[in-house]
Steps between C-alpha positions, in 0.01 A plus 500: 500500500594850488711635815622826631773670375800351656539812713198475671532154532506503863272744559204487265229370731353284187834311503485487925167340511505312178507126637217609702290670206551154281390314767159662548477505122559151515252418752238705361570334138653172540744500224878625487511613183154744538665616843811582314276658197315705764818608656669669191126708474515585873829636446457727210251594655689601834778643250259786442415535845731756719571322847566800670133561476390151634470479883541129504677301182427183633127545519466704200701246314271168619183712384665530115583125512165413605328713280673385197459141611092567558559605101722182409229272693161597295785431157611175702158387520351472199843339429427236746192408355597340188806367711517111386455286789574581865644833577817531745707747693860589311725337779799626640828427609525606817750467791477331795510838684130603377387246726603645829243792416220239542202746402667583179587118436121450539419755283701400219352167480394291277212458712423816575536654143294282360222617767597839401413383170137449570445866648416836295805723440371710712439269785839382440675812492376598828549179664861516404548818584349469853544101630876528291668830496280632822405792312266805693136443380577934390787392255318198307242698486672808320651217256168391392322802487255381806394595812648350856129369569468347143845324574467363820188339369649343188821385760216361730384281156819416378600383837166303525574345153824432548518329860217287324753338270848542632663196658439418820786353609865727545735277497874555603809500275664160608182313418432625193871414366423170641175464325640617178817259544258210556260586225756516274691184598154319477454650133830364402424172634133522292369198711116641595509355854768746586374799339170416618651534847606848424234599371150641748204316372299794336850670363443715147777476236521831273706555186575743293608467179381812321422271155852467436590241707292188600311558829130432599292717413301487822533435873557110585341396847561235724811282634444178218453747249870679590676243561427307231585808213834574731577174476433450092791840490752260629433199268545757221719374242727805503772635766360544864668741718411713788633727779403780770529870469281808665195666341313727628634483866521151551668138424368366152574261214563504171544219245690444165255246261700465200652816500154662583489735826213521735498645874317368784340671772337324796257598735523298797325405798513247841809385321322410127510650176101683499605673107715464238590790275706389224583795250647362134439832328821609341382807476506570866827284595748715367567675893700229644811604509548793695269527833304780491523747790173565666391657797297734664 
């Protein structure tokens, strides 16, 4: 993206609090690439802007982000609806560090973006700014042109909506690496008893594979079901390989299938896999070799 002149590299608030401003972008969108797009506008933006004249840059700087994400999300939508098949966060190498902040872990989530997913932009802007970032009701409100009132109402929805549909069940750091070390030593194995043992009985199995790769093009229910297509990956008559590395603020898998990438993301519960996200998109694995630096 564009940056500050190297002079003002240190200085330029834009540059100060940009790990910050992708990560709400991010959050609010759900895809690296539109965060990044929406960056570069937010900054020319701010390049005609005079900072001397803005009380506070960080504030002012998370309402042009959110407002030109609120503008990328009515695009992003229509876009999603003639998405082939199942439609899945951009993961995102992350380091182990994002995990200490565990509210920001959470909120980069498989899990919870694809909750996020199922609210308004609206709703979704405010509960990110409020429940993530902490924002004043007064500031999200000047961002989306609304009153405090109208705001804490939608946050009261979004809330509502969202603790509907979020998982249940935090779990800590140690158990999901072990969960994700099992689940993948089970897959390599591909013998259904194991991965059935891995695996909670009314676990969902998502993939995303955009039409370019081969994924399902809807959600697959239930243990037998699971196990038995994770098991058919391994039989595959092609090279089988797969490893650990961090997404979205915690321990994950990905697998090699003939030269083919995919990522795994588990949500996990009481010690068993409850979803599978399984992104094959090529599209949207092309972030996995630098972690990116979020925060908040």
């Amino acid at each position: 993206m564009t940056t500050a002149p190297a002079a003002e590299t240190g200085t330029d608030p834009f540059v100060t609090h940009r790990s910050l401003l992708f990560t709400v972008a991010y959050e609010l969108l759900g895809s690296a690439a539109d965060a990044e797009d929406v960056l570069q506008e937010s900054w020319l933006r701010w390049a005609d802007v005079d900072p001397a004249r803005v009380r506070d840059a960080r504030a002012y700087l998370i309402r042009i982000v959110t407002r030109q994400s609120l503008n990328r999300l009515r695009t992003l939508s229509r876009r999603r609806e003639q998405y082939v098949g199942e439609w899945l966060p951009e993961p995102l190498l992350t380091s182990p560090d994002v995990a200490e902040d565990v509210e920001l872990a959470e909120s980069v989530s498989f899990a919870m973006l694809t909750v996020l997913e199922t609210l308004g932009p609206t709703e979704r802007a405010v509960f990110v700014l409020r429940e993530v970032f902490e924002l004043p009701y007064e500031e999200i409100a000047e961002a989306l042109g609304k009153t405090p009132a109208a705001v804490r109402q939608v946050a009261r929805r979004a809330r509502g909506h969202v603790a509907a549909r979020r998982p249940r069940v935090r779990v800590t750091r140690s158990e999901q690496e072990r969960v994700v070390e099992r689940f993948l030593a089970t897959l390599r194995t591909g013998r259904l008893q194991d991965l059935m043992e891995v695996l909670a009985p009314d676990v969902v199995l998502i993939a995303d594979g955009g039409g370019i790769a081969a994924a399902l093009l809807a959600p697959l229910h239930g243990a037998d079901a699971v196990a038995a297509l994770l098991a058919r990956a391994q039989r595959a008559p092609v090279a089988f390989d797969t490893g650990t590395l961090w997404l979205n603020g915690a321990p994950a898998g990905r697998i090699d299938l003939g030269g083919e990438l995919s990522v795994i993301s588990l949500a996990v519960a009481d010690g068993l896999v409850t979803r599978v996200y399984i992104v094959r998109n090529p599209q949207k694995l092309t972030r996995l070799d630098v972690p990116a630096a979020l925060t908040r």
